[in-house]
C-alpha positions in Angstrom: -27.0 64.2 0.1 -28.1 65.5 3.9 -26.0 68.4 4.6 -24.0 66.3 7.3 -22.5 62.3 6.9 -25.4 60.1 8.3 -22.8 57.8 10.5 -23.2 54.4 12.3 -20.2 52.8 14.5 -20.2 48.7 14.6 -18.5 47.5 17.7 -18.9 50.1 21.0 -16.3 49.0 23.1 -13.2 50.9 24.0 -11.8 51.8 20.1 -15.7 52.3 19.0 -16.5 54.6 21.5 -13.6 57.1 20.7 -14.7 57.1 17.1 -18.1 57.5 18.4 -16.8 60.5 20.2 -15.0 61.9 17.9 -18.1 61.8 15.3 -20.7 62.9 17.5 -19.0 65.7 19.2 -15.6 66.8 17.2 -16.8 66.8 13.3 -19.0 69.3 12.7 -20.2 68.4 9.2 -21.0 64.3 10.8 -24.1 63.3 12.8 -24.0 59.6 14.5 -27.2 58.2 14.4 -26.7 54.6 15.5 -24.2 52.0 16.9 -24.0 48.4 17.5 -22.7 45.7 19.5 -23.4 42.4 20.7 -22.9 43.5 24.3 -25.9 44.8 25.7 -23.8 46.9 28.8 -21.6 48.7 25.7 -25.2 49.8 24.0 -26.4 50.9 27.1 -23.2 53.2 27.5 -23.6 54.7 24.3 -26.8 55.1 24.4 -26.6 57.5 27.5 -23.7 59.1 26.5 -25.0 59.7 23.0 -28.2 59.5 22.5 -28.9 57.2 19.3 -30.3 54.3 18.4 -29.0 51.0 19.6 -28.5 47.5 18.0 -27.4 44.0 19.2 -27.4 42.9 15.6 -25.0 44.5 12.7 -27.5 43.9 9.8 -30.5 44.8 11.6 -28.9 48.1 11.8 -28.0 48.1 8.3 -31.4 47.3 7.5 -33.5 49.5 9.6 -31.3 52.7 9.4 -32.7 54.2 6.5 -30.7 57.3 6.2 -27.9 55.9 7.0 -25.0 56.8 4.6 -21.6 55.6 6.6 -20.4 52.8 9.0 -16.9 52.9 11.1 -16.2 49.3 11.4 -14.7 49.0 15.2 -15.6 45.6 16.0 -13.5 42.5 17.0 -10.8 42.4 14.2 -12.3 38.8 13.9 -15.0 40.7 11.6 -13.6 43.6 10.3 -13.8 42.2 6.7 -17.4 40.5 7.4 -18.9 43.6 8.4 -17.0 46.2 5.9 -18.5 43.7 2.7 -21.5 44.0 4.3 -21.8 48.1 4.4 -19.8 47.9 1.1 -22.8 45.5 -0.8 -25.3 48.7 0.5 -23.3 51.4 -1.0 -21.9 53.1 2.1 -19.0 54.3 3.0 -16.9 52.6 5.2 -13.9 53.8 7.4 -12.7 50.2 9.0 -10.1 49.9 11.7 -6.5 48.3 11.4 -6.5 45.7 10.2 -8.9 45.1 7.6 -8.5 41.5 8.6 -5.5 38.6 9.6 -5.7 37.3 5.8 -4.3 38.6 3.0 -7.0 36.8 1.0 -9.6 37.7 2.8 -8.6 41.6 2.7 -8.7 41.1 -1.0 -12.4 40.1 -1.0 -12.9 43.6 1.0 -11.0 45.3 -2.6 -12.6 43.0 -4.9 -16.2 44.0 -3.0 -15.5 47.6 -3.0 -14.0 47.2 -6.9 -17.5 45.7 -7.4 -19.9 48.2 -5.6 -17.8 51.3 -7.2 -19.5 50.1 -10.8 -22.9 51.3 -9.4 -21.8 53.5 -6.6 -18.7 55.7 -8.0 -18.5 58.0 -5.1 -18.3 55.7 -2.6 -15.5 55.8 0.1 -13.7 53.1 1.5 -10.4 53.6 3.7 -8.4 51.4 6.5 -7.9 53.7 9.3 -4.4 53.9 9.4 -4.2 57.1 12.2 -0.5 57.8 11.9 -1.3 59.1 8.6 -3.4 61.5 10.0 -1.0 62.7 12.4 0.9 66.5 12.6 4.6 65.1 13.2 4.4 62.2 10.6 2.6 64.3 7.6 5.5 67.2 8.2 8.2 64.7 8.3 6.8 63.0 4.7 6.4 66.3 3.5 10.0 67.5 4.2 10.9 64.0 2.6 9.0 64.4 -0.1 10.7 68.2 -0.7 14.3 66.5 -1.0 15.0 67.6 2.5 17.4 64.1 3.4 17.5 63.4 -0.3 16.6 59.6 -1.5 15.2 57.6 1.5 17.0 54.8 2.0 16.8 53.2 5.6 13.5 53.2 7.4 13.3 52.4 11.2 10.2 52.2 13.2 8.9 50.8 16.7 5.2 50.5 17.7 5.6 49.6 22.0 2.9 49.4 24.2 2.5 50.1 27.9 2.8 46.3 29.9 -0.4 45.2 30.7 0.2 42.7 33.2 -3.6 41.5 33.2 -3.1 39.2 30.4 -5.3 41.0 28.1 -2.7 40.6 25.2 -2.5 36.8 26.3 -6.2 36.4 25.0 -6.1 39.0 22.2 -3.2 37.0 20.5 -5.9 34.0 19.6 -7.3 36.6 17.5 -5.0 38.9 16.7 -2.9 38.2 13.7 0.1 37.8 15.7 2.5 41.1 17.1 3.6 42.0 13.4 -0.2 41.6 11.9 -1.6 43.7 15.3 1.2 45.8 16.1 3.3 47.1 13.6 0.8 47.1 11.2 1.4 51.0 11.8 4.8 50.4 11.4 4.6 48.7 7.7 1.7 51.2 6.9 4.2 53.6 7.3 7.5 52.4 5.5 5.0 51.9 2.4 3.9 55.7 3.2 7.1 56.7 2.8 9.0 54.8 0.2 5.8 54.6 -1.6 3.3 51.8 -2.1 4.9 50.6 -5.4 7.4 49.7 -3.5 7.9 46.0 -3.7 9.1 43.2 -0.9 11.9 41.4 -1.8 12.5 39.4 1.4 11.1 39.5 5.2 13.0 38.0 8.3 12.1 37.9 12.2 12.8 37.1 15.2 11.3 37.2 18.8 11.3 36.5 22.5 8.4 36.5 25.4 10.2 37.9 27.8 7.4 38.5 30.3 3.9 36.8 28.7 5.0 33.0 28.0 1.6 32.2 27.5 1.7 34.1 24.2 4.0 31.3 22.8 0.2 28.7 22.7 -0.8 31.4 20.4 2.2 31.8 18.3 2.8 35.3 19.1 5.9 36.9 21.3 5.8 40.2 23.3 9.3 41.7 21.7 10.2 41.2 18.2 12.0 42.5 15.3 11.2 42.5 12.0 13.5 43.4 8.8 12.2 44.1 5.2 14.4 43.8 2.2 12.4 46.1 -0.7 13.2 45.8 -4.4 15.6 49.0 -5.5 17.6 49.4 -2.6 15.9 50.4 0.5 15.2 48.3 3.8 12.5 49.2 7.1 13.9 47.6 10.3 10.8 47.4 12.7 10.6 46.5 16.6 7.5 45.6 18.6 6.8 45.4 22.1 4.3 44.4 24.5 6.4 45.7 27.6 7.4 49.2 28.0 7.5 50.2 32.0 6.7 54.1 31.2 4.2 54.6 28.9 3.6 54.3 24.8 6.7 54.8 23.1 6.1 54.8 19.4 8.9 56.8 17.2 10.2 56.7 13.5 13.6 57.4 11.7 13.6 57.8 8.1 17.6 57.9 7.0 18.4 59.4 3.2 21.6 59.8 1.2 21.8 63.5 2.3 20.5 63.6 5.9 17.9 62.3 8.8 14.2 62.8 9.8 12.7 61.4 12.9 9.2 61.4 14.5 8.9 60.9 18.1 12.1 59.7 19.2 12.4 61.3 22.8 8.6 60.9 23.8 6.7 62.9 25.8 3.3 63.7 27.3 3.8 67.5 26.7 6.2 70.4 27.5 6.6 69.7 31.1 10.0 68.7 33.6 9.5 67.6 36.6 12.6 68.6 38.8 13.3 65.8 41.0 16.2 64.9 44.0 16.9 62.1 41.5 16.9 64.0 38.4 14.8 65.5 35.9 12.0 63.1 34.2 9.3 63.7 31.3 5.9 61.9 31.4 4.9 60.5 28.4 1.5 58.9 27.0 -0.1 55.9 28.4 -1.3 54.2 25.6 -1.3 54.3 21.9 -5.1 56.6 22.1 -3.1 59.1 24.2 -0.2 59.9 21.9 -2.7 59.7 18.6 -5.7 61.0 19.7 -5.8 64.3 17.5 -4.9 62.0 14.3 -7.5 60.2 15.5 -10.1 63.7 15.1 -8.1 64.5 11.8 -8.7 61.2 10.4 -12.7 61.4 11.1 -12.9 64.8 9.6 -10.8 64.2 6.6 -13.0 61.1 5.9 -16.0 62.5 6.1 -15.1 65.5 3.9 -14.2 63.2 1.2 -17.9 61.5 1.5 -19.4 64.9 1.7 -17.2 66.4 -1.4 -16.6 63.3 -3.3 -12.9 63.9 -3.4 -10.1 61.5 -3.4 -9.8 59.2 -0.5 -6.2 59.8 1.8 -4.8 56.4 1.3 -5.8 53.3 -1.0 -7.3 50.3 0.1 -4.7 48.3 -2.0 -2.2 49.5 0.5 -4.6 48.3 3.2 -3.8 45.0 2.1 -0.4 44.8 1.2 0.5 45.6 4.7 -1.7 42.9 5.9 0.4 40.5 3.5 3.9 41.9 4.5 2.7 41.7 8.2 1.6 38.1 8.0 4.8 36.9 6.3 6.8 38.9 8.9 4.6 36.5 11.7 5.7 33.6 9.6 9.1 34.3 10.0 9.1 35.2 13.5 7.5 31.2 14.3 9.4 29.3 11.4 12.5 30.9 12.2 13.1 31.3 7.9 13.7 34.4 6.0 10.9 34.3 3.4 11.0 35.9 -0.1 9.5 37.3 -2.8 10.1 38.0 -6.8 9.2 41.5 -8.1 6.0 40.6 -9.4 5.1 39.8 -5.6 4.9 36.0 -5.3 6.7 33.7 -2.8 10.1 32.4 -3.7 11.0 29.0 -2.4 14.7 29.1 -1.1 16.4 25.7 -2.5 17.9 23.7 0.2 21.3 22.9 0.1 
């Protein structure tokens, strides 16, 4: 193996350029050596900014790239699965984006394809770039958890709430999307499994949800706020709220209640250490978007994945637990549009509520 990770990044635009970024200049033992996209003004970005080869097609480049031993899927979430398969079936690694796809079927295949490929490529690497794992505050909190610090966690609440955009770029994402639970607080459910563990099983999921300031969204069956509850098996329950509409910035924050005390992540916000004195009062900027409060778990996660290609250790999260949030995700979106708390025996399987 070359003494750095050979890497190529499939999709260029906004997301794909930050992991190109953070692989070309901010992890040391990675080289990127190609990217793709089918948008010729993206390639021509990253080709001045970078340097490396450019492709319009995403098996051409797995073809051609001989040395190539890594792709970061960053595409259209459309083909997240298509193209992670794809890299799989060659025996790379693969670090795809959230999510690994809208289907819980079709996140499967990417297991089943990576169960296969294992068989003749044991050290391969395949993870679902969930960055809050990645990040300072969250891996302290689980790790005071973990210790016993609030003893047995009990009651998880999270909130993943973006900036408004009143462009209507979320309008037009929705049609491919997933849905707010599927796009959104994917993070959200990523987490709760994080932390009550991904044995943990679903009993029952229920949602609701308004469009309080994108109507539009309703064509697409999505909403712009929403809550979301999930019942787990053994006593413990995640409330989680999504939004499309926040006036100051990101505002992203986690509580994690146990029978002996409290831990929260993020709960008052902010940009950094700094008041601004005002006639008006005192205010505290906080981050824009989702990139600016995440950005070093962003670097953590393409240092820590590379390390495990280089060192053939284990990988920082499963893939199964890729998927299950996928499938707790999409029955959350089912809920939120059919109005019907949906439910689930231990072993996992849909329960059909009798009618009375």
């Amino acid at each position: 193996m070359s003494e750095k990770l050979q890497v190529a990044v499939a999709g260029i635009g906004r997301m794909g350029m930050r992991h190109a970024r953070h692989f070309a200049t901010l992890t040391p033992r990675a080289e990127l050596i190609a990217v793709c996209s089918p948008v010729q003004a993206e390639l021509d970005a990253a080709q001045k900014e970078f340097g490396v080869r450019t492709y319009r097609d995403y098996e051409e480049m797995l073809r051609h790239e001989k040395t190539l031993q890594a792709v970061v899927v960053a595409s259209a979430t459309t083909v997240h699965a298509e193209q992670a398969i794809k890299a799989i079936e060659k025996g790379l690694h693969v670090l795809c984006e959230k999510p690994i796809s809208t289907s819980p079927e079709i996140s499967q295949s990417v297991v089943t394809a990576y169960e296969k490929s294992k068989k003749n490529h044991p050290a391969q690497k395949v993870i679902c770039g969930f960055s809050r794992r990645f990040d300072a505050s969250y891996r302290d909190a689980y790790q005071r958890m973990a210790n016993g610090d609030i003893g047995t966690p009990a009651v998880f609440r999270s909130q993943t709430c973006d900036k408004l955009d009143p462009s209507g770029f979320f309008v037009a994402y929705a049609e491919f999307s997933g849905g707010i639970f599927v796009d959104c607080s994917i993070h959200d459910i990523d987490l709760a499994l994080w932390f009550f563990g991904e044995e943990s099983k679903v009993k029952s999921v229920s949602a609701v949800g308004i469009t309080a300031v994108q109507p539009d969204l309703r064509k697409h069956n999505d909403r712009d706020n929403a809550l979301g509850i999930i019942e787990f098996y053994g006593g413990k329950i995640a409330q989680l709220y999504c939004s499309r509409m926040m006036a100051a910035g990101q505002e992203d924050c986690t509580e994690v209640t146990g029978t002996a005390g409290k831990i929260a992540v993020n709960t008052q916000p902010q940009l950094n250490l700094v008041n601004l004195y005002e006639p008006t009062g005192i205010r505290r900027e906080i981050p824009a978007d989702y990139y600016g409060r995440f950005q070093a778990a962003f670097v953590t996660e393409a240092n820590e994945f590379t390390a495990c290609c280089l060192d053939n250790t284990r990988p920082p999260m499963s893939l199964d637990g890729a998927v299950k949030a996928v499938t707790i995700g999409c029955a959350l979106q089912e809920s939120l549009i059919s109005g019907k708390k949906i439910e689930f025996d231990e072993s996992g399987r849909r329960v059909e509520q009798a009618r009375l």
